[in-house]
PAZAPA-4460 file (N, C-alpha, C; in steps of 0.05 Angstrom, whole numbers, plus 32768, in hexadecimal, padded with zeros to 4 digits):
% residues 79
    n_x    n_y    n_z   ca_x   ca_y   ca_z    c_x    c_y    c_z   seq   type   mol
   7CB0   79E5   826B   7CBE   79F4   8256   7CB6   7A11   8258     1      X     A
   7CCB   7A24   824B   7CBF   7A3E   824E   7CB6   7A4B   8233     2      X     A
   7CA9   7A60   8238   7C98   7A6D   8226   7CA9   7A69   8206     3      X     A
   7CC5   7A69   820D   7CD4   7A73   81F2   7CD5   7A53   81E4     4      X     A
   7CDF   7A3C   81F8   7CDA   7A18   81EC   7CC3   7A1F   81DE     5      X     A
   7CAF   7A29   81E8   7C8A   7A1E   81E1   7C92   7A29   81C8     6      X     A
   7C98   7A4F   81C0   7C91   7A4F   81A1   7CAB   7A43   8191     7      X     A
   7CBF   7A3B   819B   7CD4   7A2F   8183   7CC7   7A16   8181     8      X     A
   7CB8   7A04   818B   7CB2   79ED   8181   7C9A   79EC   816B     9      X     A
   7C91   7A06   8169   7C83   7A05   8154   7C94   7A13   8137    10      X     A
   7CA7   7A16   813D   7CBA   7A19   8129   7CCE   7A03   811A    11      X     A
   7CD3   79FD   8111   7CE6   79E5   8109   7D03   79E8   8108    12      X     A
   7D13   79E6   8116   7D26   79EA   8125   7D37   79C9   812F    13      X     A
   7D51   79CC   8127   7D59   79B8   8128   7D60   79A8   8148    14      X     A
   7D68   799C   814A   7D6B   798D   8165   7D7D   799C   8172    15      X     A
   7D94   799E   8168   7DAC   79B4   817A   7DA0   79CC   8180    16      X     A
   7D91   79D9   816B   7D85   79EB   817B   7D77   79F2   8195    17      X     A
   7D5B   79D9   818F   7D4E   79D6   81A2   7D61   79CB   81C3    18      X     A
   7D7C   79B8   81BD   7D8C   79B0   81D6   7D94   79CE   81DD    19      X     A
   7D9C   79DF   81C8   7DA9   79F6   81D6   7D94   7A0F   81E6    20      X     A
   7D85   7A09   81DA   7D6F   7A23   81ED   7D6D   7A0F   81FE    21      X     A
   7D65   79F7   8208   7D62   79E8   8223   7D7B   79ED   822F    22      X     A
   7D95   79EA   822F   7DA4   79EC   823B   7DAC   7A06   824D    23      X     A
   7DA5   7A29   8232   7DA3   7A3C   8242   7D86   7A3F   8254    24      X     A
   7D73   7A32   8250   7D59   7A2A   8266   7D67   7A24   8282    25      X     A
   7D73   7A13   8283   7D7D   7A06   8294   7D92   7A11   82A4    26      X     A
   7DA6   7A1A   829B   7DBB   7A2E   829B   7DB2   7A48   82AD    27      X     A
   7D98   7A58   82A1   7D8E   7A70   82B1   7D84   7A62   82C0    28      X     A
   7D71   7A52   82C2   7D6A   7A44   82E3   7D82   7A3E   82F2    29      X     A
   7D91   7A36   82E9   7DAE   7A37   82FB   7DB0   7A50   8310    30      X     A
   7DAF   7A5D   82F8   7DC1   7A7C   82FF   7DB4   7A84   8315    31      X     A
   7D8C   7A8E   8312   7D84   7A97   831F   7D7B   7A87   833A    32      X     A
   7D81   7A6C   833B   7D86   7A5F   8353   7D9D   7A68   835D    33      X     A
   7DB9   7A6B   8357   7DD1   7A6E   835D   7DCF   7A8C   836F    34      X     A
   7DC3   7A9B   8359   7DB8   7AC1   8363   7DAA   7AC3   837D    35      X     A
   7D92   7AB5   8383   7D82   7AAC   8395   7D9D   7AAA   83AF    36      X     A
   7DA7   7A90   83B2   7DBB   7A91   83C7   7DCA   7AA2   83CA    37      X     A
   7DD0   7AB2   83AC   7DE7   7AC3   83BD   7DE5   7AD4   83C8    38      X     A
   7DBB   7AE0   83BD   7DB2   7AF3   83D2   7DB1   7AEC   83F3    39      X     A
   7DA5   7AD3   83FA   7DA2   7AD2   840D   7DBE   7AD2   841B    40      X     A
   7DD4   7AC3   8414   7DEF   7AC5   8420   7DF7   7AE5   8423    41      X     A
   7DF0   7AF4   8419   7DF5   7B16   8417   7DE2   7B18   842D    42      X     A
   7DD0   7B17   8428   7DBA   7B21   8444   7DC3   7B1B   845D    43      X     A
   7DCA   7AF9   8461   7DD5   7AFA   847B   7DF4   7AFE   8488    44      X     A
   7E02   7B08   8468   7E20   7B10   8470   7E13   7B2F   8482    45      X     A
   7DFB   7B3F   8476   7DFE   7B54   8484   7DF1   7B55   8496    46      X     A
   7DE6   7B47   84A2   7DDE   7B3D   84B6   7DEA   7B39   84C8    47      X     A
   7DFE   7B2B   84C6   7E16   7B25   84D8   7E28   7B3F   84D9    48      X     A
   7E2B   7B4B   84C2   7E3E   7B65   84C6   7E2B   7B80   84D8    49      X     A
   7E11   7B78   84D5   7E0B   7B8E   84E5   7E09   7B86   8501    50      X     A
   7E0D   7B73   8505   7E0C   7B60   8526   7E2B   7B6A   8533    51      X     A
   7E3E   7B66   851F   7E5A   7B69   8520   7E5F   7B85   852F    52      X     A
   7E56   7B9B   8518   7E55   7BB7   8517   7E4A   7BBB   853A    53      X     A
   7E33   7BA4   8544   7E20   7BBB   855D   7E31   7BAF   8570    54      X     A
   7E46   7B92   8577   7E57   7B8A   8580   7E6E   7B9F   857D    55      X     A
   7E75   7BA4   8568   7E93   7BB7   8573   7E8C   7BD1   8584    56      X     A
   7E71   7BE0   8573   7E6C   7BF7   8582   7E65   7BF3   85A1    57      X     A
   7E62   7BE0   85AB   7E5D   7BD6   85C5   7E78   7BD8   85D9    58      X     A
   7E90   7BC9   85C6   7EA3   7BD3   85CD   7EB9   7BDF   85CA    59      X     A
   7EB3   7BF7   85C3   7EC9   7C0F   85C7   7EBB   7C24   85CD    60      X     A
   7EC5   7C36   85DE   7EBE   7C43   85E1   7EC7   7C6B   85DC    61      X     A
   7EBD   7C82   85E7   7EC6   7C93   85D8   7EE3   7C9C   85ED    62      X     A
   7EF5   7CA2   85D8   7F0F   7CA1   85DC   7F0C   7CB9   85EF    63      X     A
   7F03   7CD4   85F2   7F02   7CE5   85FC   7EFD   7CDF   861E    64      X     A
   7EF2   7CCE   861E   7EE9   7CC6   8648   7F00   7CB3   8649    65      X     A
   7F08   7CBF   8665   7F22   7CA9   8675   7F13   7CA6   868C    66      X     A
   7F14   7C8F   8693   7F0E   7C8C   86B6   7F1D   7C8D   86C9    67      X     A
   7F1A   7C92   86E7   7F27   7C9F   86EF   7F4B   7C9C   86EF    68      X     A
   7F4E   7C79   86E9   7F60   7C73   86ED   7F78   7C7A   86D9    69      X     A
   7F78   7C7C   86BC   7F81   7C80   86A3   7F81   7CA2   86A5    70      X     A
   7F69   7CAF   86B1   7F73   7CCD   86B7   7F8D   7CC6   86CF    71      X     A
   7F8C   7CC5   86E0   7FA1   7CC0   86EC   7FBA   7CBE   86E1    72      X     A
   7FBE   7CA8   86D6   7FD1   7C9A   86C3   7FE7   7CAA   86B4    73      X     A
   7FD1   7CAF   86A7   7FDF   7CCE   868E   7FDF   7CE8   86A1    74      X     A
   7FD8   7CEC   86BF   7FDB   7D05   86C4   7FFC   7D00   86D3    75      X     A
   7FF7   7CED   86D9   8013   7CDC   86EF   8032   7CDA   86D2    76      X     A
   8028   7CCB   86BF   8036   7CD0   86A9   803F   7CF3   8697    77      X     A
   802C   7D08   869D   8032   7D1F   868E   8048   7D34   86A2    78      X     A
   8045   7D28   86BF   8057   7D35   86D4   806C   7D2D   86D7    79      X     A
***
């Protein structure tokens, strides 16, 4: 139980009460289990996006260099 069960039980407090603070007990353990995964699912979405990211920059390259053949191409094409 947590700190807040321990002092309502020394209070006199009816049963729905005491079900309803257990239930939000239970409820935030949910959540911050729930939080927990969705950090780690975030960590390795960017993980993968930065894998993605060093994959594309791998391939393309800068538009400004033609090799020789594509110079050709467009010089054969501009005549």
């Amino acid at each position: 139980m947590s700190l807040l069960a321990d002092i309502l039980k020394e209070i006199p407090l009816s049963a729905v009460l005491r079900e309803k603070v257990a239930n939000l007990e239970a409820e935030n353990a949910a959540l911050k289990t729930e939080n927990a995964i969705l950090k780690d699912d975030l960590r390795q979405a960017k993980v993968e996006n930065q894998q993605l990211d060093s994959l594309l920059q791998g391939l393309t390259r800068d538009p400004g260099l033609l090799d020789e053949s594509e110079a050709q191409i467009l010089l054969a094409m501009a005549t």
